[in-house]
C-alpha positions in Angstrom: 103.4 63.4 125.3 105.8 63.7 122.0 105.3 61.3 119.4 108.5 59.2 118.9 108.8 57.3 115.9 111.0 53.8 115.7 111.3 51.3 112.9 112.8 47.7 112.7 113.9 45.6 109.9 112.6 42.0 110.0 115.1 40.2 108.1 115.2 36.4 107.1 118.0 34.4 106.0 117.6 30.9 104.0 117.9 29.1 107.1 114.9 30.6 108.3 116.5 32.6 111.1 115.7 36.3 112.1 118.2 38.7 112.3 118.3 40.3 116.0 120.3 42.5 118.4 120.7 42.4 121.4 120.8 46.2 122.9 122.8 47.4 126.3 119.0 48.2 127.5 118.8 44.3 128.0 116.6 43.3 125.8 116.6 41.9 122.3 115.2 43.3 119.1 115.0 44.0 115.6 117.3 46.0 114.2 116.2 49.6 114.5 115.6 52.5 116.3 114.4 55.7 115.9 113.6 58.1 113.0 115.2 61.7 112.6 113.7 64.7 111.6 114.4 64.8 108.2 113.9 60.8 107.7 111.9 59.2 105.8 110.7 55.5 107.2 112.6 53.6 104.5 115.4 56.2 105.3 115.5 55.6 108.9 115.4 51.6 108.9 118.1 51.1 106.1 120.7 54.0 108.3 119.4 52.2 111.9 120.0 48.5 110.4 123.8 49.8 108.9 124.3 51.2 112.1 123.8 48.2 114.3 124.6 45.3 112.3 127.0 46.5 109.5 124.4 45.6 106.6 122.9 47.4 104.0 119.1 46.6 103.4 116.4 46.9 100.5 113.0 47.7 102.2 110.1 45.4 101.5 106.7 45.2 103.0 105.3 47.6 106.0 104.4 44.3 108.1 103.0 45.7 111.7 102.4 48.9 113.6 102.4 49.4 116.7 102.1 52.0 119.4 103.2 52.1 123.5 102.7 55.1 125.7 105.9 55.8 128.1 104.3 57.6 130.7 108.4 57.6 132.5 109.7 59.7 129.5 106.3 61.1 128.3 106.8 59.2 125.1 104.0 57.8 122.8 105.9 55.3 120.6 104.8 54.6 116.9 106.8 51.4 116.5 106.8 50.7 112.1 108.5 47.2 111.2 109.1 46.8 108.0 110.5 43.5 106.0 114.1 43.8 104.6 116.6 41.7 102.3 120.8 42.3 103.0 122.1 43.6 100.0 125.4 44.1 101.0 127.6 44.6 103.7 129.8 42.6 106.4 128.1 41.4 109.9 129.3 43.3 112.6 128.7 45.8 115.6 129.0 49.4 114.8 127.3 51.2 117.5 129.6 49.0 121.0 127.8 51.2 122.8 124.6 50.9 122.3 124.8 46.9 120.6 126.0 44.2 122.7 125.4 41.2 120.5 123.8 40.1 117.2 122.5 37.0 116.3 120.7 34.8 114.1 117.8 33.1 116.1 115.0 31.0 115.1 111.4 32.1 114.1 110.3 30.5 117.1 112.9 31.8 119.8 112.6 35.4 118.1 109.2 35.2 118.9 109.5 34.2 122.4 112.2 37.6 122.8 109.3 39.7 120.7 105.9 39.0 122.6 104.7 42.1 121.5 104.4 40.4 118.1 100.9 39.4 118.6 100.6 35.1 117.1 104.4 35.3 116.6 106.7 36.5 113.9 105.4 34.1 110.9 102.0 36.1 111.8 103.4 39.0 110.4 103.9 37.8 107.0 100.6 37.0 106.3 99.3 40.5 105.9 100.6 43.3 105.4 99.7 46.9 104.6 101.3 49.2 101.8 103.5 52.5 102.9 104.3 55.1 100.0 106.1 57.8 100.7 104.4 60.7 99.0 107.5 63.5 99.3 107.4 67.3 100.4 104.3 68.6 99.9 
């Protein structure tokens, strides 16, 4: 199987409401997708998150990792979601194509959408694990 990377952005607003899109594969996520060669993770989520909603992002907190094995497309998925704060930027869909809609929803309804979230999305605040980029070695 070839290892596939992906990484999302969970971003909050004041409101309390997490950023989402809603993809032409039908279902709704995070904004994200999936790293290129030369990426790092912090690279990959601020290009993917630009791409899809229009905003720039500062990378926080790794918050959850997790991993699905696509036996249709031979993919074994490392799925990296990472916390992120707009910066900048305007709200809007840059990839038609590939983004149907974005949205602000509640914790509660993005958690509903995100199953895969094990105890919800205000689980994943309450731990998280450190990622450091340690360069070209």
């Amino acid at each position: 199987m070839e290892e596939v990377k992906v990484v999302y952005a969970l971003i909050k607003n004041l409101k309390n409401q997490i950023l989402m899109v809603h993809n032409h594969e039908g279902h709704w996520s995070l904004p994200g997708g999936k790293v290129e060669a030369d990426e790092t993770l912090f690279e990959a989520t601020i290009r993917e998150v630009k791409e899809e909603t229009g905003y720039i992002v500062e990378i926080g907190k790794l918050l959850a990792v997790n991993e699905t094995k696509f036996t249709v497309r031979n993919h074994h998925a490392l799925f990296f979601t990472f916390e992120a704060q707009i910066v900048e930027g305007v709200e809007e869909i840059t990839l038609p194509n590939e983004i149907f809609h974005i949205e602000w929803a509640p914790i509660d309804i993005a958690s509903t959408r995100m199953p895969y979230y094990i105890g919800g999305i205000d689980n994943l605040y309450k731990n998280h694990a450190l990622y450091h980029n340690e360069g070209t070695l």
